[in-house]
GUROTOR-722267 format. One record per atom (N, C-alpha, C, CB): atom name; residue in one letter; x, y, z. Coordinates in nm, 2 decimals. Glycine has a CB too. Example, Ala and Ser with C-alpha at 12.3 -4.5 7.8 and 13.67 -1.06 7.14 Angstrom:
2
+------+------+--------+--------+--------+
| atom | type |     px |     py |     pz |
+------+------+--------+--------+--------+
|    N |    A |   1.32 |  -0.57 |   0.78 |
|   CA |    A |   1.23 |  -0.45 |   0.78 |
|    C |    A |   1.32 |  -0.33 |   0.78 |
|   CB |    A |   1.13 |  -0.45 |   0.90 |
|    N |    S |   1.28 |  -0.22 |   0.71 |
|   CA |    S |   1.37 |  -0.11 |   0.71 |
|    C |    S |   1.29 |   0.00 |   0.79 |
|   CB |    S |   1.41 |  -0.06 |   0.57 |
+------+------+--------+--------+--------+
This chain:
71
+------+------+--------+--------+--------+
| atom | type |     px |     py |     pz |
+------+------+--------+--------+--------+
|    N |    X |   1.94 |  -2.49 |   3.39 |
|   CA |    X |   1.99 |  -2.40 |   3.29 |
|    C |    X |   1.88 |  -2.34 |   3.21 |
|   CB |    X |   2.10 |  -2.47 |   3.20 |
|    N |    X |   1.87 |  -2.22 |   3.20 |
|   CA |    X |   1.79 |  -2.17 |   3.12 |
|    C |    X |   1.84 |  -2.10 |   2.98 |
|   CB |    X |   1.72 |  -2.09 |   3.20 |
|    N |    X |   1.81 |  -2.12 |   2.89 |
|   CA |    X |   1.83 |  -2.04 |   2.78 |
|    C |    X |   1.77 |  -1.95 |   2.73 |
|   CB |    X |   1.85 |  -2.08 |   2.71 |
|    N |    X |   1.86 |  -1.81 |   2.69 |
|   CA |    X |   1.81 |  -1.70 |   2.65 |
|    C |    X |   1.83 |  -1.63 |   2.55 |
|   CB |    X |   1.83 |  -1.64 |   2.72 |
|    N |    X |   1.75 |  -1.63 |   2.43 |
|   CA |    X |   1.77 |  -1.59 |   2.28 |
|    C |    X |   1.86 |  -1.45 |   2.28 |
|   CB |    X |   1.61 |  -1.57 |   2.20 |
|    N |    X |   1.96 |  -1.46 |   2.14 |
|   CA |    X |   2.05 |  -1.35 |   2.14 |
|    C |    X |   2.02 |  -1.31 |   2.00 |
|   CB |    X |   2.22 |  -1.39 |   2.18 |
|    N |    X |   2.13 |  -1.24 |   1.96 |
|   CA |    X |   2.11 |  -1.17 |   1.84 |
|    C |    X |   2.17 |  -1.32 |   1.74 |
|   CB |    X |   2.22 |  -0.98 |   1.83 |
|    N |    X |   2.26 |  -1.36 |   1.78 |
|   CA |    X |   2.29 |  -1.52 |   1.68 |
|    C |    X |   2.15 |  -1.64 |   1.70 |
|   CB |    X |   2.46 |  -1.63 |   1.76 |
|    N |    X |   2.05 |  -1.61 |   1.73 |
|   CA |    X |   1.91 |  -1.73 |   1.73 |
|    C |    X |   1.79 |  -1.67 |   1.66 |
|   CB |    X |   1.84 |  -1.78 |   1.90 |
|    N |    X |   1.90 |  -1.55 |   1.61 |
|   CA |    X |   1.79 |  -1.46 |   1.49 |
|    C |    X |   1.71 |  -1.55 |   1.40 |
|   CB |    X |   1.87 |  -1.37 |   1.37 |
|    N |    X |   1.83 |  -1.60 |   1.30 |
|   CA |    X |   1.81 |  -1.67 |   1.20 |
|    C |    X |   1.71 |  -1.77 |   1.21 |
|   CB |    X |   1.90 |  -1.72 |   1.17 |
|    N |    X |   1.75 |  -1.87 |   1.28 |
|   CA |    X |   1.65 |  -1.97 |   1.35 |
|    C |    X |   1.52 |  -1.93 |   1.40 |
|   CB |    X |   1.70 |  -2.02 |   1.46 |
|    N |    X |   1.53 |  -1.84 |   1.43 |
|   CA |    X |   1.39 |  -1.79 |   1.51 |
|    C |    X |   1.28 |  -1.74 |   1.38 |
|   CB |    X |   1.43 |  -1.63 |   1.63 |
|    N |    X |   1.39 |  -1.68 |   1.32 |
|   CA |    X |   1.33 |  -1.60 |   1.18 |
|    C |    X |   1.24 |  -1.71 |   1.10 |
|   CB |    X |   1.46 |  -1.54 |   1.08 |
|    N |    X |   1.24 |  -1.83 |   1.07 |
|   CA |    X |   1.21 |  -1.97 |   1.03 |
|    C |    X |   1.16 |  -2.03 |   1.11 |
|   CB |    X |   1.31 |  -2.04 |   0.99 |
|    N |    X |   1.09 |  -2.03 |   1.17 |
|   CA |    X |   1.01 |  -2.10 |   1.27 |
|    C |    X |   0.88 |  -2.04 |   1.26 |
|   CB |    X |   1.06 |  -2.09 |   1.41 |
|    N |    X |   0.79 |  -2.17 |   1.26 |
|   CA |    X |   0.62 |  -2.14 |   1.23 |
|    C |    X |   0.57 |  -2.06 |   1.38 |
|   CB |    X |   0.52 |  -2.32 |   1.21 |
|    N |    X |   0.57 |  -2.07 |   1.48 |
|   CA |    X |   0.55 |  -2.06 |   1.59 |
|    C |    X |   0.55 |  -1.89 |   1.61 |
|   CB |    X |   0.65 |  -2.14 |   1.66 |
|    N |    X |   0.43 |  -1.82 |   1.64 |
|   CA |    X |   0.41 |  -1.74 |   1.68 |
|    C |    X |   0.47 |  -1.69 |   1.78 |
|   CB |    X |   0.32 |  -1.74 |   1.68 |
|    N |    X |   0.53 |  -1.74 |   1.87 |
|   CA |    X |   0.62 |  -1.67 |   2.00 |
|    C |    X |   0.73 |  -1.77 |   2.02 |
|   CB |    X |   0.53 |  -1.65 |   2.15 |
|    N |    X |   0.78 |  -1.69 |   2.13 |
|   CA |    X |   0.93 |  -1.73 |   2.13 |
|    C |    X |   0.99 |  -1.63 |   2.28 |
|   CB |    X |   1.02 |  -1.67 |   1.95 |
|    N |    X |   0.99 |  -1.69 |   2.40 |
|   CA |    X |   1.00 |  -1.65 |   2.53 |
|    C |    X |   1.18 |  -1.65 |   2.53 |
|   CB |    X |   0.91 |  -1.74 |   2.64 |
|    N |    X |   1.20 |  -1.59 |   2.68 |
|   CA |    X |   1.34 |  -1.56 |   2.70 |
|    C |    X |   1.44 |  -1.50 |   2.62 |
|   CB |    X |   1.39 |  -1.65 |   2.73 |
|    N |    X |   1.35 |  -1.37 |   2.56 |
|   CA |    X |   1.39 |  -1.25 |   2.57 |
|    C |    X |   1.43 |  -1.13 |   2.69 |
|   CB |    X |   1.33 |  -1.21 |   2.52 |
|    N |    X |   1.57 |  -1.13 |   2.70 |
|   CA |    X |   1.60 |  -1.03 |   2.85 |
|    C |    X |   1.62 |  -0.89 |   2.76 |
|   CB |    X |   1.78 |  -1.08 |   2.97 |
|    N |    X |   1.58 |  -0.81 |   2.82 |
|   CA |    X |   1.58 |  -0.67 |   2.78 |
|    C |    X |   1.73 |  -0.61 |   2.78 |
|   CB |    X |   1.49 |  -0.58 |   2.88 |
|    N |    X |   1.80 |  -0.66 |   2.92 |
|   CA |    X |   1.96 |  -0.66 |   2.93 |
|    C |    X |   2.03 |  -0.71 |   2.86 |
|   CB |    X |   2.00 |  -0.72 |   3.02 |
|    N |    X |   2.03 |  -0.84 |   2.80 |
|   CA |    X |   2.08 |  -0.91 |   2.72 |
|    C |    X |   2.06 |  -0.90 |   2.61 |
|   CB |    X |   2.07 |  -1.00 |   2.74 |
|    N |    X |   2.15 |  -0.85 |   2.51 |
|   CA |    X |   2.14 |  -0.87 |   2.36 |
|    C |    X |   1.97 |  -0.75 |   2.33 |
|   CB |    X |   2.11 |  -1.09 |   2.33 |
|    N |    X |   1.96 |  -0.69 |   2.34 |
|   CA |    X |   1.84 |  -0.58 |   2.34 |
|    C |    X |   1.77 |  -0.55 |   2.26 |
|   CB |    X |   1.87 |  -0.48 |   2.37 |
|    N |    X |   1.91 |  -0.61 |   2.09 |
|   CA |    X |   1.87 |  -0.58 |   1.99 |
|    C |    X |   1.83 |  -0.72 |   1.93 |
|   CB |    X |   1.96 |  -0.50 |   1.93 |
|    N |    X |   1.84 |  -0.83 |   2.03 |
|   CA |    X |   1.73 |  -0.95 |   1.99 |
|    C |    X |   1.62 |  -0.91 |   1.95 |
|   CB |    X |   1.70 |  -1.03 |   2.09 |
|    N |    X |   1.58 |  -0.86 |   2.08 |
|   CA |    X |   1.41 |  -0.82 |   2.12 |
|    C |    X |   1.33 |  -0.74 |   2.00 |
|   CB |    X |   1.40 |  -0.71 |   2.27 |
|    N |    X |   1.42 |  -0.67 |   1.98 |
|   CA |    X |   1.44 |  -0.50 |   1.88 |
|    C |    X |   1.45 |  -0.62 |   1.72 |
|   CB |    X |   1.67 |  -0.35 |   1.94 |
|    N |    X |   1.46 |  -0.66 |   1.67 |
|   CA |    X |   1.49 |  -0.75 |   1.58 |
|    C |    X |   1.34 |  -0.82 |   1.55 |
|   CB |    X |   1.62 |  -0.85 |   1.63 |
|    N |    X |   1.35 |  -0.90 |   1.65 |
|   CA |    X |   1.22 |  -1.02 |   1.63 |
|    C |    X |   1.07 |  -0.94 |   1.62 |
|   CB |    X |   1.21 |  -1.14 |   1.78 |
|    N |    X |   1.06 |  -0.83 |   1.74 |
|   CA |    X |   0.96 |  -0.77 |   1.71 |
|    C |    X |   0.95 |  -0.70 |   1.56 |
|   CB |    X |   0.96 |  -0.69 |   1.80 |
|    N |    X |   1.04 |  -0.63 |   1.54 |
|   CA |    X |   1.04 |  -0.54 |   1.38 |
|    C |    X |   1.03 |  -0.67 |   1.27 |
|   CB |    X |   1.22 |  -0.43 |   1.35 |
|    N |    X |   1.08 |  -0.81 |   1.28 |
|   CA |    X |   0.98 |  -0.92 |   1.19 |
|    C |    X |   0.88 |  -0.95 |   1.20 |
|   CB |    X |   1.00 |  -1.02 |   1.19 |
|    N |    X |   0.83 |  -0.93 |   1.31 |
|   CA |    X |   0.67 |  -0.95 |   1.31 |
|    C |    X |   0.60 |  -0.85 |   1.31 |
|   CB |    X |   0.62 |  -1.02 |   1.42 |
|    N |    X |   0.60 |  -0.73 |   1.30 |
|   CA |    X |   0.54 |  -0.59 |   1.22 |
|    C |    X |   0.59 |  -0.60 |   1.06 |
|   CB |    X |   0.60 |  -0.42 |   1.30 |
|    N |    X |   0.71 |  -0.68 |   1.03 |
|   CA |    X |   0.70 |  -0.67 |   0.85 |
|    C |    X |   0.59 |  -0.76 |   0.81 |
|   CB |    X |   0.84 |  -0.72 |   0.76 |
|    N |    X |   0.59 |  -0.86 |   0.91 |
|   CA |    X |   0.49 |  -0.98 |   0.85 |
|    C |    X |   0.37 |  -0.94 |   0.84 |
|   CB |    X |   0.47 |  -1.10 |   0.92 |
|    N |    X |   0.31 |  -0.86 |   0.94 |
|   CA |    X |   0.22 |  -0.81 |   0.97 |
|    C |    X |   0.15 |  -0.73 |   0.82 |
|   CB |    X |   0.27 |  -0.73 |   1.09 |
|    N |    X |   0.27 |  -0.66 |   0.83 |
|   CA |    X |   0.25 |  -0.50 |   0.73 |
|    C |    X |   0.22 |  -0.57 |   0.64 |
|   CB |    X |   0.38 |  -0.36 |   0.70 |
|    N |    X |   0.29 |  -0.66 |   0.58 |
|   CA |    X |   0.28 |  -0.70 |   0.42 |
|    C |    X |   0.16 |  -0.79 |   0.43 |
|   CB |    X |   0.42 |  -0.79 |   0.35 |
|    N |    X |   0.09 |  -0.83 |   0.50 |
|   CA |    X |  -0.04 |  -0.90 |   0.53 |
|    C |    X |  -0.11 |  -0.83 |   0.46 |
|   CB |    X |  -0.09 |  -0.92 |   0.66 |
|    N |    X |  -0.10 |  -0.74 |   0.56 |
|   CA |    X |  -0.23 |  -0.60 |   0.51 |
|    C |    X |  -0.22 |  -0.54 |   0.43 |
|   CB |    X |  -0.26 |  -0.49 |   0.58 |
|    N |    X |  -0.09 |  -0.52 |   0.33 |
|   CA |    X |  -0.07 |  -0.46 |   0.24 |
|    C |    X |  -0.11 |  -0.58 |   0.12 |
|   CB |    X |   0.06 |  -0.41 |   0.24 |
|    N |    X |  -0.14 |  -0.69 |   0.13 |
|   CA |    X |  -0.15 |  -0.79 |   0.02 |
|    C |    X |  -0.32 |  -0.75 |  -0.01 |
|   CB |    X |  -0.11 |  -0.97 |   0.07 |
|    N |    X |  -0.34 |  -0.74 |   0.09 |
|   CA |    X |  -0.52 |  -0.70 |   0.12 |
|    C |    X |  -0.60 |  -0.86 |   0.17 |
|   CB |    X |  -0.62 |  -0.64 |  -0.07 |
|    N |    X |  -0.48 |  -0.95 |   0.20 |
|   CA |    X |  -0.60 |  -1.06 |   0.28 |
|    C |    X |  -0.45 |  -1.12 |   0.37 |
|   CB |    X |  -0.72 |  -1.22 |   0.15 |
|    N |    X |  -0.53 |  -1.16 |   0.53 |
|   CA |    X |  -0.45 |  -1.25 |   0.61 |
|    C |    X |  -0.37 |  -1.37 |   0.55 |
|   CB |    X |  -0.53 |  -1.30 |   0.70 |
|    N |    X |  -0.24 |  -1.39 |   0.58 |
|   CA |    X |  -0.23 |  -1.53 |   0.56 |
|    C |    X |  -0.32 |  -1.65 |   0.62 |
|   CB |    X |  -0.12 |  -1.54 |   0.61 |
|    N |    X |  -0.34 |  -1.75 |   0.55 |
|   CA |    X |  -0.39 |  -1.83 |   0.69 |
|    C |    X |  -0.30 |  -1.92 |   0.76 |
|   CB |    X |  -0.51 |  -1.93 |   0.65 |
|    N |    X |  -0.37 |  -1.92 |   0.88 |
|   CA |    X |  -0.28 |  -1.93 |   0.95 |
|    C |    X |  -0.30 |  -2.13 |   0.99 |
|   CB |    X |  -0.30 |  -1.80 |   1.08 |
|    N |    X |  -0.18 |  -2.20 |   1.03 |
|   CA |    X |  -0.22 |  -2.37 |   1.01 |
|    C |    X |  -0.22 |  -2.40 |   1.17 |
|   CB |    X |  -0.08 |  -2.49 |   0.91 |
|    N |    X |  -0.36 |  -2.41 |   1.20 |
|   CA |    X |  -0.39 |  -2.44 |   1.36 |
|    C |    X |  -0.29 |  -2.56 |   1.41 |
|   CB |    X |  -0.56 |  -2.50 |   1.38 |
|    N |    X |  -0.27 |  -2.64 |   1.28 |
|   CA |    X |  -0.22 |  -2.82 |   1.32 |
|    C |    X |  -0.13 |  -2.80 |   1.37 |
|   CB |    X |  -0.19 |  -2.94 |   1.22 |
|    N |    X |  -0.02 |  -2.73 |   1.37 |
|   CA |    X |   0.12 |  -2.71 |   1.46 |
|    C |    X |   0.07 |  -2.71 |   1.61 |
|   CB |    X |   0.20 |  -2.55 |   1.41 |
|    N |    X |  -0.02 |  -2.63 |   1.64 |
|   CA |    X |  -0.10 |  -2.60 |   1.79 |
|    C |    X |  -0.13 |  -2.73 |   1.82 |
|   CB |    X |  -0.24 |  -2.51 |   1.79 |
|    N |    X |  -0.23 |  -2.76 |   1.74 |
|   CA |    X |  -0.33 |  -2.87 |   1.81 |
|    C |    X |  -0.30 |  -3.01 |   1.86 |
|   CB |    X |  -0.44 |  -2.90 |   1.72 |
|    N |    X |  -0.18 |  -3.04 |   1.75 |
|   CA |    X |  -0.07 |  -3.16 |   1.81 |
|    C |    X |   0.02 |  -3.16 |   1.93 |
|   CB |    X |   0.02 |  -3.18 |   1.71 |
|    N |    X |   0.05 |  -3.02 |   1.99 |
|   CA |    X |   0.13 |  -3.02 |   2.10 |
|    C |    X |   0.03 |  -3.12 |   2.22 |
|   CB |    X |   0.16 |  -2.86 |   2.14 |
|    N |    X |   0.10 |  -3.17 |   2.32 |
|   CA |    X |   0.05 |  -3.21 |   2.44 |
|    C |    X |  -0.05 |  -3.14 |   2.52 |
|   CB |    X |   0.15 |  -3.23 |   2.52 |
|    N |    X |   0.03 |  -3.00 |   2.55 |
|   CA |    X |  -0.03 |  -2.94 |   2.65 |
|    C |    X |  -0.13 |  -2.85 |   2.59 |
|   CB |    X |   0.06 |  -2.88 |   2.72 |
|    N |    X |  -0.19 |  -2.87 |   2.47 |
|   CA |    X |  -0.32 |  -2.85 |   2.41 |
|    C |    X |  -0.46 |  -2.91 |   2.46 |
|   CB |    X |  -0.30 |  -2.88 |   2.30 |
|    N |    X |  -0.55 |  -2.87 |   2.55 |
|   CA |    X |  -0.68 |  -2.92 |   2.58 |
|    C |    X |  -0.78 |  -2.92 |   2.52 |
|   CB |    X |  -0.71 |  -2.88 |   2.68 |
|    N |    X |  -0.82 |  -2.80 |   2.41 |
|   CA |    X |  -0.88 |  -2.85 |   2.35 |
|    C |    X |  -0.85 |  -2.86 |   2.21 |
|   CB |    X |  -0.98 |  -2.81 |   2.39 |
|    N |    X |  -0.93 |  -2.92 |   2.16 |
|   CA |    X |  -0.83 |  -2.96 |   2.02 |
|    C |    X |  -0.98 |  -2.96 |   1.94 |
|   CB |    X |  -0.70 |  -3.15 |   2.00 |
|    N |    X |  -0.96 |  -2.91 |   1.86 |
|   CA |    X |  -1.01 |  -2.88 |   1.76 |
|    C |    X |  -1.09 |  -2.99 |   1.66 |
|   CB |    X |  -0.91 |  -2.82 |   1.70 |
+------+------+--------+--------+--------+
């Protein structure tokens, strides 16, 4: 079974540290895709509009498994 984010895993998605987020179908729910992207150009925008990057917390990464090199 594979699962495939819809316009109801907004929320959730919206709250999550994690820079990406796969199984998006272009067919399905369209305005998922169309959604999550246009949050991550606000985040973006207001970055640059603050005049400095958030920083960003490597540790979420570096603790996964399938991380090789670690930091």
């Amino acid at each position: 079974m594979v699962c495939i984010f819809g316009v109801g895993d907004l929320p959730q998605l919206a709250k999550r540290p994690e820079l990406f987020a796969n199984k998006f179908y272009i067919d399905y729910e369209p305005l998922a895709f169309d959604c999550i992207e246009q949050l991550h150009y606000w985040r973006l925008r207001d970055e640059v509009h603050a005049g400095s990057a958030a920083e960003f917390d490597t540790s979420l990464y570096a603790k996964q498994d399938f991380v090789w090199n670690h930091v």
